[in-house]
N, C-alpha and C positions, 0 to 999 in steps of 0.2 A: 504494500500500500504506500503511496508516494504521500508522507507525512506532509511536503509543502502544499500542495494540490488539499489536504484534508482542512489544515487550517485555514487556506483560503477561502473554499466551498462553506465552511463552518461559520466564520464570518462573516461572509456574504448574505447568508441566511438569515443571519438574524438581523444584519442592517437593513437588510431590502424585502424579505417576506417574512419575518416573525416578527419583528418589532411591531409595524401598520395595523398586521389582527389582531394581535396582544393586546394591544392598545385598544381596539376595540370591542374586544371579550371584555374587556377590565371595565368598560362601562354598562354591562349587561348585569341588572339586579339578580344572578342567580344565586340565588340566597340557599343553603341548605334546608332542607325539609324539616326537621325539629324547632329551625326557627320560623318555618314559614309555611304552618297545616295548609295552606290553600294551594302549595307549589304546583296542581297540575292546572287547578283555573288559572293562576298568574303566567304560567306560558314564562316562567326566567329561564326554568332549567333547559326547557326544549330549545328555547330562543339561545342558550349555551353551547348548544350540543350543535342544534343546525348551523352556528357561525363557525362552529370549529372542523364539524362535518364537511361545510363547502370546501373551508381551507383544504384540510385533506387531500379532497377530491380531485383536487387541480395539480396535484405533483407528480413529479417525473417519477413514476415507480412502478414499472411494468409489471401487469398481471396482478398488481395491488385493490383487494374489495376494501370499500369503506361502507360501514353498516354500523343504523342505528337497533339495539335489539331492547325492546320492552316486554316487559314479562308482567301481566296485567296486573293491578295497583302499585306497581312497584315505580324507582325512578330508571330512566331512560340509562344505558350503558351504549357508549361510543365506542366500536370497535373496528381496528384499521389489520387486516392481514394481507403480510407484504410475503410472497415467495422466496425463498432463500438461492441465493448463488451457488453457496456450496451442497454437494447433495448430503444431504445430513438427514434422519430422521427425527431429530428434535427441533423443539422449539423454543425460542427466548419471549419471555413474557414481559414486556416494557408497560409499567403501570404509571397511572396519574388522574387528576379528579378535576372537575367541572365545577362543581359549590364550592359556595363561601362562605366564612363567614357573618354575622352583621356586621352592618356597615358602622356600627358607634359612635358616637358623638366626638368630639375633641381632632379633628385633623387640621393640621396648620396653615396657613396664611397660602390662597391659590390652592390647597390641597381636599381634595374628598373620595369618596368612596370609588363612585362612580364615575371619578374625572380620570381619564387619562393624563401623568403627566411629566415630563421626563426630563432632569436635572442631572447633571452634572454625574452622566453614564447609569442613575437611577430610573426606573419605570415606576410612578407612584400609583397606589390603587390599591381596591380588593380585591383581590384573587392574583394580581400581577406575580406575585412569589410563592402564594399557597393556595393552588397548586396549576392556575391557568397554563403557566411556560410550557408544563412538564411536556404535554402531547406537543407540541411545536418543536421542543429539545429531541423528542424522542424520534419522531417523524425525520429531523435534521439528522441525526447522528444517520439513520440508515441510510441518507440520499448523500451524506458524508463517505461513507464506505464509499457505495456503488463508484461515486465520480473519481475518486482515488484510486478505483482499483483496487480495493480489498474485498475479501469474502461476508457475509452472513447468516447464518441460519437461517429457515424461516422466523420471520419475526410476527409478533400480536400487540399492537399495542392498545391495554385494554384503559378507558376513560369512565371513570363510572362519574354518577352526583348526589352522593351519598354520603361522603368520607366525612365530612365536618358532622356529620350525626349519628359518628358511629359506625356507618358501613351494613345500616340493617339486612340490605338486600342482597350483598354481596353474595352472601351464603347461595342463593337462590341462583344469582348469576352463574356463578362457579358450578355448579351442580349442572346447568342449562347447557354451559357451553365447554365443559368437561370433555364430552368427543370429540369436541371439535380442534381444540387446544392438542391434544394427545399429549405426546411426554416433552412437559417441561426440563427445563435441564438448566436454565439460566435464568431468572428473575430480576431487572431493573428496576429498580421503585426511585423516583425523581422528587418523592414528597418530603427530603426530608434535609440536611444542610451540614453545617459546623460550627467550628468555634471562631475562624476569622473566612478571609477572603483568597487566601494566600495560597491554598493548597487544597487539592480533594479529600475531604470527611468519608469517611465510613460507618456508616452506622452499625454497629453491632451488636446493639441490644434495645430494644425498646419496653419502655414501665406498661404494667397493666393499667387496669382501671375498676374502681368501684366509686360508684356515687349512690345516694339518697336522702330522701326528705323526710325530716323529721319532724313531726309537733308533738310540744309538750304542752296536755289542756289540762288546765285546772277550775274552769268555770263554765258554765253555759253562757254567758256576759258578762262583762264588766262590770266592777263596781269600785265605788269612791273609794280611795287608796286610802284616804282618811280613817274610813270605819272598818275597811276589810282587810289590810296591812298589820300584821302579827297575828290574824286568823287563818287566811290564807296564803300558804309558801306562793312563792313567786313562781312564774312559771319559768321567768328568766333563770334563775338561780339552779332551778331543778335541771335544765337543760344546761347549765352549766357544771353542774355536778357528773352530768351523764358523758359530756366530751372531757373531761378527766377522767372517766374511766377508760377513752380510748385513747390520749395523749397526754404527755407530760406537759403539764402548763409554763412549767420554767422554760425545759428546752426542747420541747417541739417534739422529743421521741412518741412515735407510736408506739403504743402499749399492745396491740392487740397480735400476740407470738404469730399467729397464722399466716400473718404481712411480711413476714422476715426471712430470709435466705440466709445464704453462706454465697459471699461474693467471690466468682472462682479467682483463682489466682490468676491468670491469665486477663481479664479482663480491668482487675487492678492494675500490671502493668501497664495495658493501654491508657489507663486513664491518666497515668504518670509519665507515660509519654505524651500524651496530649495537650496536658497542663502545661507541660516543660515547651511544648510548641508554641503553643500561645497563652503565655502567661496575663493574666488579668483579663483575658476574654469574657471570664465568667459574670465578673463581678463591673469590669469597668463600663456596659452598657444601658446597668440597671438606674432606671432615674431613684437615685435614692433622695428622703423626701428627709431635709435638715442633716444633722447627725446619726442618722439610722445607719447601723454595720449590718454587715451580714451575718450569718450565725456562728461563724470561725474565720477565722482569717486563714487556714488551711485549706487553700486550690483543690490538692486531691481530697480531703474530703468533702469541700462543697461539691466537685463532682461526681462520688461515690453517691453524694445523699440525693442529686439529682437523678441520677441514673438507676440505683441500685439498692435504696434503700425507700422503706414507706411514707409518705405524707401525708397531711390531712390540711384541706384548706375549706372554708366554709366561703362558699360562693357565693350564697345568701339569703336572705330572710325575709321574712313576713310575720305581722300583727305587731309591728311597732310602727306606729304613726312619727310621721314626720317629725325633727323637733319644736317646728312652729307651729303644729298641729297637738302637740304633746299634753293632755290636760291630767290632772291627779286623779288617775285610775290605773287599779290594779288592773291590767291586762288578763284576758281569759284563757290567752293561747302564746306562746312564742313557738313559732317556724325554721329552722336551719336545714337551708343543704350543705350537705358534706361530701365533699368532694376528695378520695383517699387518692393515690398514684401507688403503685405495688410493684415492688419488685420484678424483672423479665420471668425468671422460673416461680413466682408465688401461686398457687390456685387460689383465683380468685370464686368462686363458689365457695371453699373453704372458709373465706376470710369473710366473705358474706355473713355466713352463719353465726361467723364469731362475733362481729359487729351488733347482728340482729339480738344475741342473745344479749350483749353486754349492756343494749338500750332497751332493754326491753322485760328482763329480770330484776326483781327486788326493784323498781321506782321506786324513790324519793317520795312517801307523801301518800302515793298507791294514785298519784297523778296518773293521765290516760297518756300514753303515747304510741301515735300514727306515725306507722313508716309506710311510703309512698316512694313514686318515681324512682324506681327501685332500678341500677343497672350495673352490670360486671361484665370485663373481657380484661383474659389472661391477656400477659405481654409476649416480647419474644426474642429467644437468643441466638443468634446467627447460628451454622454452621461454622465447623473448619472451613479457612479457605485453603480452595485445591492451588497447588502446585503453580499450575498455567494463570490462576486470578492472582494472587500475590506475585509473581512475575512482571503479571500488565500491570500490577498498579504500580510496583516500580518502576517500570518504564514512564508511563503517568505521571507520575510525578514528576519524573528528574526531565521528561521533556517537552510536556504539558505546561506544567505549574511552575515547574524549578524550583519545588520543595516537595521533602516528602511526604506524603500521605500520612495521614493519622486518623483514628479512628475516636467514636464518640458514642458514650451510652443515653438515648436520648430519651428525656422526660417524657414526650409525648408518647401518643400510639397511633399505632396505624393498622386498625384491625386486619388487614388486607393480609401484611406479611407472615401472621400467626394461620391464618387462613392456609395459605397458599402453602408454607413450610409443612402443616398436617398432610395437604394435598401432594405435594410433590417432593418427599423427606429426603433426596438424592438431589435436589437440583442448589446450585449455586446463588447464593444473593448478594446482589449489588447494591445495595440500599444509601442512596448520594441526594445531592442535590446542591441549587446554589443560594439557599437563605443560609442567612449569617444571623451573629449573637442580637443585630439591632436591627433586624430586616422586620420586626412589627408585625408581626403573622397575628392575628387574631384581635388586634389592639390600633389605632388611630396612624396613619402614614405610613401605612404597610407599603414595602420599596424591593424591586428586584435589581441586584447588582446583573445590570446585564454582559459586563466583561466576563464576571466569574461564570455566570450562566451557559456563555460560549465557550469558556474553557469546559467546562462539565461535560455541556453538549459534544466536544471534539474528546473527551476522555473515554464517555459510551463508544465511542466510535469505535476506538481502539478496540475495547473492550469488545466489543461484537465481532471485528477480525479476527484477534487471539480465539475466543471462543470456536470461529470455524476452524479455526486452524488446531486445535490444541491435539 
């Protein structure tokens, strides 16, 4: 494969045909479905899929189907199957999402959701870095190959709109289009980043997930805090008594053993090389508000606790009125969601149970407590990497990036990879992408570094040569 040829075709791409549609996906309200029950009357996610769809359609990729497949009530999945050069009987599965998140209040001066708008090598918007680029990147890196003269597998790249709510449907996809895929052997997922800009991330390990809603009721209504204040426990108090049975209040440990692993060795040392990569990545993005520190001033273990160990953050609440709305009454009801992050190997169903039991045994008072909105998915831990993939990423590196790769345990999830890893427990995973520690993915002036994003994109490229080749 003629590497000059690859990075010119790679750049080219995104100057001249990815950036113009990006830009204008990035103004298409496709909002995820959990935040938006009306998503098939509103026409965002279709109106997502058909602009990405046409794109598709029009590239140089002989014998390539592009097809929208819907599976009734479910959301739309985008799927591109390109024929492979090399005769190979597997397949490389290139994943990335359509939905966004809300759009939120608080974007800066010229900046919004829905604006297209592009500073200083930045693309601003929603969905611009999570996860719109990924099918543009992925689609490039193959028409990358081809013009270079390198080989590829058959490739698939699958687009769901789903993944900001969890990925409910996936399960259903994957089952649907199961023959048609056959034997995976390569996995690319583009949803996911690193600690700077500098070099390609690896992700190789992703936290689980538990959340739920809790109320603690102690009255049928309210009444004057005057007369019912040391008759009746507070309801605040009791549901505070109830999150220190599941976390240390001083410092933050989760209490509840079923959360907790044994961090393998192996993934410690990445994290110690990681940290050593990019030192203050973790901490130096965060707007911290006055003199707030972090919870240690130790890199490797803020990164351990982000990656590898349990949290609990309470996302939020109901039956407290405003405080200008605030009058002296005891409250009938206090609301909290909790929101845990779990460890990549924890069983989350396990940890369910334990949670359930711990808010819901011996109450405070014989107060009534509602648990609602109940939801859990395990996380996920990479594979070894084979022989030929730790080879290409050093190459990658050293003449891609001109640093070397480092890998990263990442907080979020992405139910996709645990999926797929069940599905095809022999295939290799590439788990990359180009957001970075202040790219804003879910939060006001969310931004795609689009250099890095071309570098990435000419990294897959590689990546899918070696693979025919290995």
């Amino acid at each position: 494969m003629d590497r000059s040829v690859l990075t010119r075709t790679v750049r080219g791409l995104w100057d001249d045909d990815i950036l113009p549609s990006l830009s204008d996906l990035v103004a298409v309200p496709a909002i995820s479905p959990v935040f938006d029950p009306a998503w098939a009357e509103n026409g965002h996610l279709a109106a997502a899929v058909e602009h990405v769809r046409a794109w598709l359609a029009d590239r140089d990729l002989p014998g390539a189907t592009v097809e929208v497949v819907r599976l009734a009530g479910r959301t739309p999945v985008l799927l591109v199957d390109v024929p492979g050069t090399a005769d190979l009987d597997d397949t490389v599965l290139l994943y990335g999402h359509l939905d966004k998140q809300p759009p939120v209040g608080g974007w800066g001066e010229g900046l919004g959701p829905w604006t297209p708008v592009v500073r200083e090598g930045r693309l601003y918007g929603r969905g611009a870095a999570d996860d719109g680029y990924a099918g543009y990147a992925a689609v490039a890196a193959i028409e990358g190959v081809r013009r270079a003269g390198g080989a590829h597998a058959r490739c698939v790249v699958l687009l769901e709109t789903g993944e900001e709510s969890g990925s409910p449907d996936l399960p259903a996809y994957l089952e649907h289009l199961r023959p048609r895929l056959g034997e995976v052997s390569l996995v690319v997922c583009l949803d996911s980043g690193g600690n700077d800009y500098d070099r390609m991330w690896l992700t190789t390990s992703l936290r689980g997930l538990l959340q739920l809603t809790v109320t603690v009721r102690v009255l049928e209504n309210g009444l004057h805090s005057g007369m019912a204040s040391g008759i009746v426990p507070s309801s605040f108090r009791v549901a505070r008594q109830l999150l220190d049975r599941l976390e240390d209040p001083a410092t933050g440990e989760v209490l509840v053993r079923e959360m907790h692993v044994e961090v393998p060795e192996h993934r410690v040392a990445e994290v110690r090389d990681a940290v050593a990569a990019a030192p203050g990545s973790l901490v130096g993005p965060v707007p911290w508000a006055g003199g707030t520190r972090p919870v240690t001033d130790d890199e490797v273990e803020l990164a351990l606790n982000a990656g590898w160990r349990p949290t609990l953050s309470v996302t939020g609440a109901a039956g407290l009125p405003r405080p200008e709305e605030a009058g002296n009454v005891l409250r009938p009801f206090t609301t909290l969601v909790l929101s845990f992050r779990l460890p990549p190997t924890a069983d989350s169903a396990a940890a369910l149970a334990a949670v359930e039991r711990a808010l819901t045994t011996d109450v405070p008072y014989g107060a009534t407590v509602e648990l609602s909105r109940v939801e859990h998915a395990g996380g996920w831990d990479a594979p070894a990497l084979a022989p030929w993939l730790r080879e290409t990423l050093d190459l990658v590196g050293k003449e891609v990036f001109g640093a070397p790769w480092r890998t990263v345990s990442l907080g979020g999830s992405i139910p996709f990879m645990g999926l797929l890893h069940a599905a095809y427990p022999r295939a290799q995973f590439l788990v990359t992408g180009a957001v970075g520690p202040d790219s804003n993915c879910h939060v006001p002036d969310e931004w795609l570094h689009l250099a890095h994003a071309a570098r990435v994109t000419e990294a897959v490229s590689v990546v899918l040569d070696a693979h025919a080749r290995r």
